[in-house]
Backbone bond lengths (Angstrom), bond angles and torsions (degrees), N, CA, C in turn:
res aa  C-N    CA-C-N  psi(-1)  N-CA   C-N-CA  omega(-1)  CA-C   N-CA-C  phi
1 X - - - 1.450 - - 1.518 109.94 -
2 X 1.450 107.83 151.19 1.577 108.37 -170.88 1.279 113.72 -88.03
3 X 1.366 132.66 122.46 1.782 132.63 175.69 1.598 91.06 -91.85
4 X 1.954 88.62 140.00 1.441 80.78 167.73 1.694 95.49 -140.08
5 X 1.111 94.16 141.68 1.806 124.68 -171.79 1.396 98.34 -69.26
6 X 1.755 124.02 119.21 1.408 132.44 160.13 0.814 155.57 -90.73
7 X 1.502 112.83 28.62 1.837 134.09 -150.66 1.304 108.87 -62.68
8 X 1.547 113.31 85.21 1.670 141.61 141.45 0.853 129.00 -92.23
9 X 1.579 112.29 148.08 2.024 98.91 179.32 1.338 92.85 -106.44
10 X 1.060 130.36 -6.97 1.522 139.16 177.94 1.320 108.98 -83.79
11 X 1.634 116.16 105.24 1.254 129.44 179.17 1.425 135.12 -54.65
12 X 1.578 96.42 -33.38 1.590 119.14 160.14 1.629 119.65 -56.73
13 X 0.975 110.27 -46.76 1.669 118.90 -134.81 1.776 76.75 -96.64
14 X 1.590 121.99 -39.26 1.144 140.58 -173.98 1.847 99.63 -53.50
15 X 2.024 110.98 -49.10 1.357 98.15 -162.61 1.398 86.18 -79.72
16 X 1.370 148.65 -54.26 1.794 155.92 -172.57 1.058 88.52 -22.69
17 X 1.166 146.93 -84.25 1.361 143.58 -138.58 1.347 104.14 -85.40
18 X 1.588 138.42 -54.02 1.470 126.85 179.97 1.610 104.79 -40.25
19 X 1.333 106.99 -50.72 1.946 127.81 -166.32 1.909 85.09 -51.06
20 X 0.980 118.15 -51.39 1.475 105.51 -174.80 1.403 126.47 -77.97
21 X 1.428 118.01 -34.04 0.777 122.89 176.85 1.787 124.26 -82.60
22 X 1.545 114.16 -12.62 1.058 120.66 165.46 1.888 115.20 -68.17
23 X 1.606 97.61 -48.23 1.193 114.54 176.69 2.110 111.79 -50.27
24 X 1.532 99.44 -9.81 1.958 84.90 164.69 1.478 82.84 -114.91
25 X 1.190 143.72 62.04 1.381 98.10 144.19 1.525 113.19 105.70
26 X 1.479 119.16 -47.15 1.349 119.88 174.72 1.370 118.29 -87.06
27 X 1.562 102.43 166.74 1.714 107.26 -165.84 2.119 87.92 -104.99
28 X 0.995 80.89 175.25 1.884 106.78 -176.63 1.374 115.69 -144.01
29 X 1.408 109.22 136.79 1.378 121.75 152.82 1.331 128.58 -134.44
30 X 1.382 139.73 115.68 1.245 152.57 -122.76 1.517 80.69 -108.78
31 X 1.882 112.49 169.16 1.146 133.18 147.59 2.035 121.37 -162.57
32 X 1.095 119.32 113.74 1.448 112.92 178.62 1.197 143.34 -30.44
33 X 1.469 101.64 -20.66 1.323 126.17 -142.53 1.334 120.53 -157.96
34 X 1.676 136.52 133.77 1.176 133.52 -158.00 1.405 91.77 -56.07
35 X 1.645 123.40 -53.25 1.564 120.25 -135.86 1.443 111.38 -64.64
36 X 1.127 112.20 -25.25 1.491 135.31 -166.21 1.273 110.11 -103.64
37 X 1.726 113.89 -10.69 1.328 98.94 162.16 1.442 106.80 -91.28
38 X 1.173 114.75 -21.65 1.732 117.77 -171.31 1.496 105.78 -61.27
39 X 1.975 110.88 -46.85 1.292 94.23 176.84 1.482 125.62 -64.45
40 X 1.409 119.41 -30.46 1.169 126.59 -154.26 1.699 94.73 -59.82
41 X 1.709 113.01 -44.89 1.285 137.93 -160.20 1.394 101.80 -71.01
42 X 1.410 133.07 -58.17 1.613 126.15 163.29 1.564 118.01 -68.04
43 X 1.042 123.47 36.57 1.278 114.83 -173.24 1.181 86.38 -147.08
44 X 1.457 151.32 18.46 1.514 164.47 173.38 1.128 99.96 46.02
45 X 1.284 129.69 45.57 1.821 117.44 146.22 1.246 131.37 -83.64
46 X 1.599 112.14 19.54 1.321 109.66 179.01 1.839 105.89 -148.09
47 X 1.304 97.14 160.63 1.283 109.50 176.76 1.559 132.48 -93.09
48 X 1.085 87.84 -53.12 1.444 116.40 170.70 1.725 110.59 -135.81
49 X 1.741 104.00 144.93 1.296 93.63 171.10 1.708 112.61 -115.57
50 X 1.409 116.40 152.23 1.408 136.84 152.89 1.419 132.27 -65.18
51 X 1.259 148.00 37.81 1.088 156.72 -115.92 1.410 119.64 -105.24
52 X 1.513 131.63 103.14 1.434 121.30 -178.34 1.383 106.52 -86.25
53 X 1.204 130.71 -163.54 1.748 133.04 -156.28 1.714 84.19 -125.29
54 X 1.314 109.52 -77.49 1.739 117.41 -172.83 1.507 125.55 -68.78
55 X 1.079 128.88 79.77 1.281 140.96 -165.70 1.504 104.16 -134.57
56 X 1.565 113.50 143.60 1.607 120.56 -160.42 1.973 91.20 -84.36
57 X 1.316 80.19 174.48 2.088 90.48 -179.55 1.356 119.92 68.58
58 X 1.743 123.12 -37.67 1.417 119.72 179.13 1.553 83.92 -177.35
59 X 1.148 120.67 130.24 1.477 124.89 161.56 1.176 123.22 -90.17
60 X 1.553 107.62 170.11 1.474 107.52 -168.43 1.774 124.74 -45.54
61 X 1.620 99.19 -38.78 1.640 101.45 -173.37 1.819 103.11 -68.68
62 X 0.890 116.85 -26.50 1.671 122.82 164.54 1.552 125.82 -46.26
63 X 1.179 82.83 -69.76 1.474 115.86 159.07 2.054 121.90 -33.12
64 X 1.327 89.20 -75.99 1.377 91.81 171.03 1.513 118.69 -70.52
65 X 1.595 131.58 -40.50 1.581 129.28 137.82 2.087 111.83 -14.54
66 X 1.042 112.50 -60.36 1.096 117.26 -167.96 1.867 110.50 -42.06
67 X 1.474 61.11 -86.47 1.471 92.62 173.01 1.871 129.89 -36.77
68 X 1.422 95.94 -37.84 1.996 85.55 -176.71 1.820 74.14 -99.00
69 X 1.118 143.84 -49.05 1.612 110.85 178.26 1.622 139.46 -30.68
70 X 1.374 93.48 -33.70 1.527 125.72 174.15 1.433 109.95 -72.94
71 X 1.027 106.86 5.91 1.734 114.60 -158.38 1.481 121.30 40.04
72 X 1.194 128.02 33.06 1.645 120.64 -176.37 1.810 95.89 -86.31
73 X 1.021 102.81 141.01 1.736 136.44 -179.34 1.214 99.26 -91.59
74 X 1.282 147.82 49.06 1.581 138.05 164.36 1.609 122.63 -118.34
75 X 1.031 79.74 147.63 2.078 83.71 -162.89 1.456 103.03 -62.14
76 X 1.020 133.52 161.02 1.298 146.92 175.17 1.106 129.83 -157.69
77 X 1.513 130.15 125.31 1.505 131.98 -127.48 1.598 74.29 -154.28
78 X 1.780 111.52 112.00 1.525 137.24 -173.15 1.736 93.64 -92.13
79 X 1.375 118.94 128.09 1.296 110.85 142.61 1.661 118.28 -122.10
80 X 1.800 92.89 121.65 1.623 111.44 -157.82 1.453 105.03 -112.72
81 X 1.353 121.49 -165.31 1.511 144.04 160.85 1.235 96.99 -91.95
82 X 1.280 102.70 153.65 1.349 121.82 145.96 1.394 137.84 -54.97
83 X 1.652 100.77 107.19 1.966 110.60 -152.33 1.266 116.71 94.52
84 X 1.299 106.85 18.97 1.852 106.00 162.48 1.141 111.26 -98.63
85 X 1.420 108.86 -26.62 1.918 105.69 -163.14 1.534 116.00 -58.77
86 X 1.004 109.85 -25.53 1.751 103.92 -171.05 1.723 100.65 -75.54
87 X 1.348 129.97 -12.98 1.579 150.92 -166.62 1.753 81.77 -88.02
88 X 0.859 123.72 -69.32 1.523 147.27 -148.49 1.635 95.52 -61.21
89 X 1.341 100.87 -76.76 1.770 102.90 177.80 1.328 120.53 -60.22
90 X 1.446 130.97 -18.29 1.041 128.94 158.93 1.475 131.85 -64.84
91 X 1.902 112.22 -21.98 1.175 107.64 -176.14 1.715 104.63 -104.32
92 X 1.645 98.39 7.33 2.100 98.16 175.52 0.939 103.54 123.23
93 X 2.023 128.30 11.30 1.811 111.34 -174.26 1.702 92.91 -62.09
94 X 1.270 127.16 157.10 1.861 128.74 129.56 1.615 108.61 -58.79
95 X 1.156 134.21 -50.24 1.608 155.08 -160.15 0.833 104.94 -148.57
96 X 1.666 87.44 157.70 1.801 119.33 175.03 1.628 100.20 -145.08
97 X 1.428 93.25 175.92 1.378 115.78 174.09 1.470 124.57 -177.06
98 X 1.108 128.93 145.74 1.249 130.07 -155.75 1.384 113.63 -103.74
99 X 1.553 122.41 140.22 1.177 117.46 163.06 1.400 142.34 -76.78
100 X 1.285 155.21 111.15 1.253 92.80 43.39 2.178 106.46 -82.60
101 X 1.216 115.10 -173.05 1.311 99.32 -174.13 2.081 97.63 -138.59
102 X 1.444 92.18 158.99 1.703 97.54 172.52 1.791 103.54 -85.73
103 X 1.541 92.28 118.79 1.910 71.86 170.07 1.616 131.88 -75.32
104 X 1.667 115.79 -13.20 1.311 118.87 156.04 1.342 114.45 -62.73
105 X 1.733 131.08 3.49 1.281 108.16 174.35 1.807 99.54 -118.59
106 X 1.095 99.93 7.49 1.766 119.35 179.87 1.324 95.28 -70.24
107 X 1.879 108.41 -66.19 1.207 105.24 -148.55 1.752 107.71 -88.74
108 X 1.340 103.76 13.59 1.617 113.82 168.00 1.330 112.78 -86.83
109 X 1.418 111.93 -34.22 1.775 118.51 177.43 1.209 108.83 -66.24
110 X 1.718 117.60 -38.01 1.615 105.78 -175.79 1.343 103.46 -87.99
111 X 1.112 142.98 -23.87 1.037 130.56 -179.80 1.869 126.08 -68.91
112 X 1.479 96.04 -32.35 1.742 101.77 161.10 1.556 116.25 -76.02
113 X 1.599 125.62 -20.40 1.075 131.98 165.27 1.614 114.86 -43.01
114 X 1.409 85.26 -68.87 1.652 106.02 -177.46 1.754 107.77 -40.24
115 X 1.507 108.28 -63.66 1.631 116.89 172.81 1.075 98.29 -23.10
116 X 1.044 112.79 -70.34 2.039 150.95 -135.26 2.239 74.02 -62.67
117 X 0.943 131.88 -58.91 1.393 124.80 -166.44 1.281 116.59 -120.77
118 X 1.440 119.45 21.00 1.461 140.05 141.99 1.688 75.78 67.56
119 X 1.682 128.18 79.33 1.088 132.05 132.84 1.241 118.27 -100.14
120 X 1.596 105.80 131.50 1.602 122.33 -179.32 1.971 121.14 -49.72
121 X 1.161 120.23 110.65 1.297 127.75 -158.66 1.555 106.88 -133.83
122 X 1.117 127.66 7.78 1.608 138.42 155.22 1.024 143.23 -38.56
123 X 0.800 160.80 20.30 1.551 147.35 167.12 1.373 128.14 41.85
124 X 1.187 119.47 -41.23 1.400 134.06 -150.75 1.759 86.41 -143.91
125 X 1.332 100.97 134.02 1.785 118.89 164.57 1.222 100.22 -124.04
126 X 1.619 123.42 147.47 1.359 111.07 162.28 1.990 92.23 -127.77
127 X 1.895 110.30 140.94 1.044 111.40 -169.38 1.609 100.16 -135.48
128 X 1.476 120.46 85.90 1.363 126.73 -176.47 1.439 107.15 83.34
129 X 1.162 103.75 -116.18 1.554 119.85 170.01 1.481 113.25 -99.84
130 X 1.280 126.56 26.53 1.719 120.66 -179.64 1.662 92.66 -129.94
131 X 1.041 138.99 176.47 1.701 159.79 -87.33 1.235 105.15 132.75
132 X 1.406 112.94 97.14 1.923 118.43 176.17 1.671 97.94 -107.64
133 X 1.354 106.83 103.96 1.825 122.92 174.28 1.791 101.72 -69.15
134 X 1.076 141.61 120.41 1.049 145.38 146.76 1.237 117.81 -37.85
135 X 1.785 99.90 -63.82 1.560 116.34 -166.33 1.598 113.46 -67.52
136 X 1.214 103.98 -28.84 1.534 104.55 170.42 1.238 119.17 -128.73
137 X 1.148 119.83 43.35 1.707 130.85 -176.27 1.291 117.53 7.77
138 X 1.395 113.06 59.29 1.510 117.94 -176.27 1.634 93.39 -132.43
139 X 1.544 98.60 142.45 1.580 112.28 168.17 1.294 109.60 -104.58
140 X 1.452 104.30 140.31 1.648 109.82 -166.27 1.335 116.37 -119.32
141 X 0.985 116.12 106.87 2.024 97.49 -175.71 2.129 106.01 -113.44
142 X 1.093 124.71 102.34 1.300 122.98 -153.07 1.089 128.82 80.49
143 X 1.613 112.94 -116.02 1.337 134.16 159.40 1.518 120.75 -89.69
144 X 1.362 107.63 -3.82 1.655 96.64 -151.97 1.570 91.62 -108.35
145 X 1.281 129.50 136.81 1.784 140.54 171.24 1.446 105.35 -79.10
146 X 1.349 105.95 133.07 1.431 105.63 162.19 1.732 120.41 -104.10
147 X 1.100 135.98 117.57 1.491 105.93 178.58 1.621 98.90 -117.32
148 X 1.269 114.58 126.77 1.157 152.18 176.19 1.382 120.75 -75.98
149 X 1.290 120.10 125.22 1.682 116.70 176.02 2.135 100.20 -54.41
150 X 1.366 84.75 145.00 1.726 82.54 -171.12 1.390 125.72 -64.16
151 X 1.447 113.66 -10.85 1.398 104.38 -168.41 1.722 90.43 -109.31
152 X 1.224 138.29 1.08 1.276 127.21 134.74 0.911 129.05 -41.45
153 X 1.599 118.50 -39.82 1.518 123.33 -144.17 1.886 89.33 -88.06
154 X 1.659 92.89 -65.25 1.408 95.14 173.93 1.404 142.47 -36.44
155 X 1.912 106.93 -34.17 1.465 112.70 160.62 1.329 109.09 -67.27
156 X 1.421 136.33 -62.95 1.466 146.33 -179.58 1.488 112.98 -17.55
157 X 1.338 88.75 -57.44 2.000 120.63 -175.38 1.516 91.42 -57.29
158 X 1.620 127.12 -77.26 1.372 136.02 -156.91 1.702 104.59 -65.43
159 X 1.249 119.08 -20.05 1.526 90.73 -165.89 1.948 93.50 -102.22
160 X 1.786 112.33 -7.93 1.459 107.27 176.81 1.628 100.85 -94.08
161 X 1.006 125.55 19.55 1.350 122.56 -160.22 2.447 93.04 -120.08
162 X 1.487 99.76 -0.43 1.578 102.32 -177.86 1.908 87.50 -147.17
163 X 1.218 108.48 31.32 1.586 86.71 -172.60 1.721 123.06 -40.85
164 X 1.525 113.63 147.28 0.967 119.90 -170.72 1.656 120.54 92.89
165 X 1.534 110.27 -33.82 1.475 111.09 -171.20 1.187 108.16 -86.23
166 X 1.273 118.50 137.40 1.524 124.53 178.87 1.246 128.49 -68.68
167 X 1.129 152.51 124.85 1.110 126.97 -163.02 1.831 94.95 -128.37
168 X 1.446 118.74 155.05 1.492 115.18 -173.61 1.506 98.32 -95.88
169 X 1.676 119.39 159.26 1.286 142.18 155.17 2.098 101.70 -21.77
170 X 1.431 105.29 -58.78 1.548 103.52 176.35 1.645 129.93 -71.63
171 X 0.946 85.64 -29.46 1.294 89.51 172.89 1.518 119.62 -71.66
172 X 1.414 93.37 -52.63 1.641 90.94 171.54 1.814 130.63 -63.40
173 X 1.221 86.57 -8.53 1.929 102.91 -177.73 1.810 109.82 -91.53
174 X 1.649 81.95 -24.05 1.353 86.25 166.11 1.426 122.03 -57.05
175 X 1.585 87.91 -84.26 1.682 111.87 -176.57 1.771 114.08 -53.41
176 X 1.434 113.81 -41.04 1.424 97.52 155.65 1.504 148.41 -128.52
177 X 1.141 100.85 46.84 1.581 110.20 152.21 1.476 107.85 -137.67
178 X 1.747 125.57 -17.93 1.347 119.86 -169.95 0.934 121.41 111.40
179 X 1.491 103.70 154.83 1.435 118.99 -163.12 1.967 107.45 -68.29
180 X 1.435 97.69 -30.35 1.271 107.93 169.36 1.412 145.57 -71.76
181 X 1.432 101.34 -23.72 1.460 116.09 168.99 1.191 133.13 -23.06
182 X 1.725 119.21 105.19 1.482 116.08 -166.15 1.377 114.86 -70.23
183 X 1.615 134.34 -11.00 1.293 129.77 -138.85 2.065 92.12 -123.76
184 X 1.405 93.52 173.79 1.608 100.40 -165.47 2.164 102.86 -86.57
185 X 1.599 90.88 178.98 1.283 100.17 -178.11 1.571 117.72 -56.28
186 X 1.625 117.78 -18.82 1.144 113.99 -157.98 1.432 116.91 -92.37
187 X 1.726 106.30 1.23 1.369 107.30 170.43 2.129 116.50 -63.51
188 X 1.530 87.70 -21.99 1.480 93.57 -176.19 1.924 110.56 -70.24
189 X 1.380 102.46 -36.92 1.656 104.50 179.76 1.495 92.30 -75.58
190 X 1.113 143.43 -39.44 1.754 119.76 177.90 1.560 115.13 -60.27
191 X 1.437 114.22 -26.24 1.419 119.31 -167.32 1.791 88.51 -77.72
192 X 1.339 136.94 -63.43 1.125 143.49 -166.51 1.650 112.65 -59.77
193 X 1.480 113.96 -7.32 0.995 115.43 -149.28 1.855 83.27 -119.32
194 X 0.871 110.32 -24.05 1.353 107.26 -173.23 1.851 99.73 -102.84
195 X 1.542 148.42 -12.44 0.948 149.63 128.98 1.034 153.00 -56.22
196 X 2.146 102.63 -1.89 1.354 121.14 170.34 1.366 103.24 -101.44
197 X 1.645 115.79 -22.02 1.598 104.22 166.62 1.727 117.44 -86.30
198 X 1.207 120.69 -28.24 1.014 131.08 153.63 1.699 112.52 -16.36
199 X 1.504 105.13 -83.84 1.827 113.66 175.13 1.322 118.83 -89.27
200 X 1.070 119.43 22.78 1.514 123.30 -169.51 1.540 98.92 -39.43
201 X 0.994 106.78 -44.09 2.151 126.08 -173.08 1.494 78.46 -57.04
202 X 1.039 148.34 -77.31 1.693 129.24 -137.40 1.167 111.32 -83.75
203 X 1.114 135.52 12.76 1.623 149.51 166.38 1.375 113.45 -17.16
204 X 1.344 105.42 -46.63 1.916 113.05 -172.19 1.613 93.38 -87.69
205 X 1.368 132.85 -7.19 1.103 118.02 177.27 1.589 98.71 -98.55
206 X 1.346 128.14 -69.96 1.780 118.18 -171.03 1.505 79.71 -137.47
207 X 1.966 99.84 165.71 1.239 129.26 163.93 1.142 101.16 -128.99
208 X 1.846 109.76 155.62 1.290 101.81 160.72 1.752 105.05 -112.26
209 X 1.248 114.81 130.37 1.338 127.77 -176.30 1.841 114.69 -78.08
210 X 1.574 95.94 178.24 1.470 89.26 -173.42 1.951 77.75 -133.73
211 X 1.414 92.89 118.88 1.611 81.53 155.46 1.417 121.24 -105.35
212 X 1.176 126.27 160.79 1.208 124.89 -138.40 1.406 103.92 -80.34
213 X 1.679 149.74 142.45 1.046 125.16 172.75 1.328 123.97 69.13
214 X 1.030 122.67 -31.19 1.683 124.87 175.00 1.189 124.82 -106.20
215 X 1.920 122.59 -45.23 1.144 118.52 175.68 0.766 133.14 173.18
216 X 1.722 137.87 -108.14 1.203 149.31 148.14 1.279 133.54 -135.00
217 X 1.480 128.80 136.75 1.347 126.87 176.92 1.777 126.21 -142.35
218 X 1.280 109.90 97.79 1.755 85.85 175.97 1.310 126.24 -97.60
219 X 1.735 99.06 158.61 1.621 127.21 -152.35 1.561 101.44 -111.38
220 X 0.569 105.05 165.35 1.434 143.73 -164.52 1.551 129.01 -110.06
221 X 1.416 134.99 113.08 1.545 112.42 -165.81 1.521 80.18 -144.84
222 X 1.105 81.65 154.21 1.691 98.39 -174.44 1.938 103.96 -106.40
């Protein structure tokens, strides 16, 4: 499922848009402030970003500077004034939008974004013979329900939801437990470690791999 990053300093405008954007389906993670969106953003907790211009510590045009210098590949959807955009696409927006803005036409921009870079936005996975429900975090294989401790489900979901892409120990601690998370990387190898015995049986359908030094990724076999 796609997280998308909300860097507002405006607390309001910050809950409006999660409230909508939760309402299709996608997850969110907010930040006040450029600096904290930058980390959140190199540290792969986000999918797509939401991006205001005036924000304390580093503003948006900073921000987006940063970021495609850094070489990160993530969509970014500017909300500006009127007569910023040509500022905006020059420093790497994909999109803009103006304030004030419709959020039914918000959550149409990110959603062609997403197309636009073939981020996973589904609901429904199907992995061999199992069915990963988003909406009700249950794995289904036939008739029979699985319900899964949640932050299984959520890793399970996130790493079949990019199959093939690797994803690191941080990143994944990011995106699922948070940016806040008091505890170390190795809660993620117990989680992986307890979901490879879990499906051990679906083996000929996906694995999840260990790449070496970096992380984790599951594959796919036909």
């Amino acid at each position: 499922m796609a997280t998308i990053l909300i860097a507002e300093d405006d607390a309001h405008i910050r809950e409006l848009i999660s409230f909508h954007m939760q309402n299709e389906g996608l997850d969110t993670v907010e930040a006040d402030n450029g600096v904290d969106a930058l980390s959140i953003a190199e540290n792969g907790g986000a999918d797509l970003i939401i991006l205001d211009i005036m924000m304390p510590r580093m503003d948006g045009w900073e921000l987006c500077r940063e970021l495609r210098n850094g070489g990160r590949d993530i969509p970014i959807l500017m909300l500006t004034a009127i007569g910023q955009k040509v500022k905006g696409f020059q420093l790497g927006t994909d999109d803009y939008l103006t304030k004030p803005f419709d959020p039914a036409e918000l959550v149409l921009r990110v959603k062609a974004l997403l197309r636009r870079y073939r981020i996973a936005t589904s609901h429904i996975i199907q992995l061999g013979d199992l069915m990963l429900n988003r909406l009700s975090f249950k794995v289904v294989r036939g008739n029979e329900e699985m319900a899964l401790p949640l932050k299984e489900f959520e890793l399970l979901f996130k790493l079949a939801s990019h199959p093939g892409q690797i994803f690191t120990r941080e990143q994944l601690i990011v995106q699922i437990w948070g940016i806040a998370y008091g505890g170390d990387d190795r809660t993620v190898d117990v989680h992986i470690k307890r979901l490879r015995e879990r499906f051990a049986g679906e083996s000929k359908h996906f694995t999840i791999e260990t790449a070496r030094s970096l992380g984790y990724r599951l594959v796919l076999h036909s």
